[in-house]
N, C-alpha and C positions, 0 to 999 in steps of 0.2 A: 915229106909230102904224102904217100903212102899212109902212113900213121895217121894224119889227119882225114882221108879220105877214110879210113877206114872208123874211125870217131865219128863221122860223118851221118855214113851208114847206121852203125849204129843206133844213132839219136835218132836216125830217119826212121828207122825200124820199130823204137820203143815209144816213138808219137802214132806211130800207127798200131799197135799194138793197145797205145793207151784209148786211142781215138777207137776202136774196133768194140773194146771192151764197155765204153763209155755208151754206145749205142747200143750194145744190148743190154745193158744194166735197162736203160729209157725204154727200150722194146718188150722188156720181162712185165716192168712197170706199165707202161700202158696196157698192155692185155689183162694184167692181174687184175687192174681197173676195171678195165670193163667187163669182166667175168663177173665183179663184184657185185655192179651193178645190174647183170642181168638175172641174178639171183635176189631182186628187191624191187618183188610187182610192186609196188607202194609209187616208184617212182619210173615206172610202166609208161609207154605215150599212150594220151588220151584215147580212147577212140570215137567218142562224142555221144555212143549210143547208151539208152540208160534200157536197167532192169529191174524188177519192184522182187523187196525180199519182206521177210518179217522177222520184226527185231521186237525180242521181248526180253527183260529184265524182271528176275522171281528174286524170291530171299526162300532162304532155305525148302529152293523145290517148289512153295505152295503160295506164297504171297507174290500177285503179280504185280509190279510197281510201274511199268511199263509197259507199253504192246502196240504197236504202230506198224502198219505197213510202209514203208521207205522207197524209192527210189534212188540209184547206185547208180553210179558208174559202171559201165560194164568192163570187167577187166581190172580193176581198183581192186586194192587189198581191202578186206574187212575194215581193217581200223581208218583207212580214207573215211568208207562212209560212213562210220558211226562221227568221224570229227565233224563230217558235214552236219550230218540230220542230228548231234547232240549238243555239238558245241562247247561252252562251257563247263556243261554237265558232265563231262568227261575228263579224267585224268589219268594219266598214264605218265610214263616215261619211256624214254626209248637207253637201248642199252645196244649190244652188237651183236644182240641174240633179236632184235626188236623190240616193238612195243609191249608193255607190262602195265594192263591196267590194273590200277587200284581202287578207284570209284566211279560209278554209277549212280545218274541223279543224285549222289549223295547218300548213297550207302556204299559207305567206304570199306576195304579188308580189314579183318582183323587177326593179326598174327598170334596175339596173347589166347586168342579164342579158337584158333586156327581154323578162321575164317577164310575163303579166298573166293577171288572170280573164278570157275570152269564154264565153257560153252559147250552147245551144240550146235549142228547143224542136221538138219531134218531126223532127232531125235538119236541121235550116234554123236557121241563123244569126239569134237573133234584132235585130228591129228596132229597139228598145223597150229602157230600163233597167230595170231589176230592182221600181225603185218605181212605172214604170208597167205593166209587163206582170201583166196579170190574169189566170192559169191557168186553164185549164179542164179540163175530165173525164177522165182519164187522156194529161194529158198526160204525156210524156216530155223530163224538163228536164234536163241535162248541164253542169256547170259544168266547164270545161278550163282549167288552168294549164299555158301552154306561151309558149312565144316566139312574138313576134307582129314580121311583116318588112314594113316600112314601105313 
């Protein structure tokens, strides 16, 4: 009888043990969650209010193909509002580094040429990809298609 009781305990011991370990595996994971997410303005709650920036697209520096004043989101990452005010005219891809544009209006990179998109923002190269930089109040954004030398 003993023996049994003591079998008993045990299994009592290794469901709670398994039970204990099981929640915090679910607790690790839900915070990693949402850290992940608060690291990705893109997906930011709204806050209704808009700000006017300027968005212009050059080819190598000197040809401007685009140049619009916009209204954004306040709070939206860059590439929200270029999907908004560009729409189809915009392709990118997203990866787990963010979004990677590739064309504008249709001037697309070229890798053979080593062509690629860089930006600004109010004349200073920015730091930041397109899915983390969050515009502010008339800023001045420049997207440049030109050759870039390693």
């Amino acid at each position: 009888m003993a023996n049994n009781t003591n079998k008993t305990k045990k299994l009592s011991k290794g469901r709670w043990t398994i039970v204990a370990v099981s929640l915090l595996v679910i607790a690790a994971l839900f915070f990693v969650g949402q850290k992940y997410n608060w690291l990705r303005p893109e997906e930011a709650q709204s806050t209704g209010e808009t700000i006017i920036i300027n968005l212009s697209v050059t080819l190598d520096g000197s040809q401007t193909v685009y140049d619009e004043t916009i209204a954004a989101e306040k709070g939206e990452a860059l590439i929200e509002a270029m999907k908004d005010e560009l729409g189809e005219q915009l392709v990118y891809s997203e990866s787990e580094y963010g979004a990677y544009i590739t064309s504008i209006c249709g001037y697309a990179e070229d890798p053979d040429a080593s062509k690629y998109w860089v930006y600004t923002v109010n004349g200073e190269q920015a730091a930041t990809g397109v899915s983390e930089y969050v515009p502010e109040e008339n800023d001045e954004i420049v997207f440049d298609l030109s050759v870039l030398t390693w």
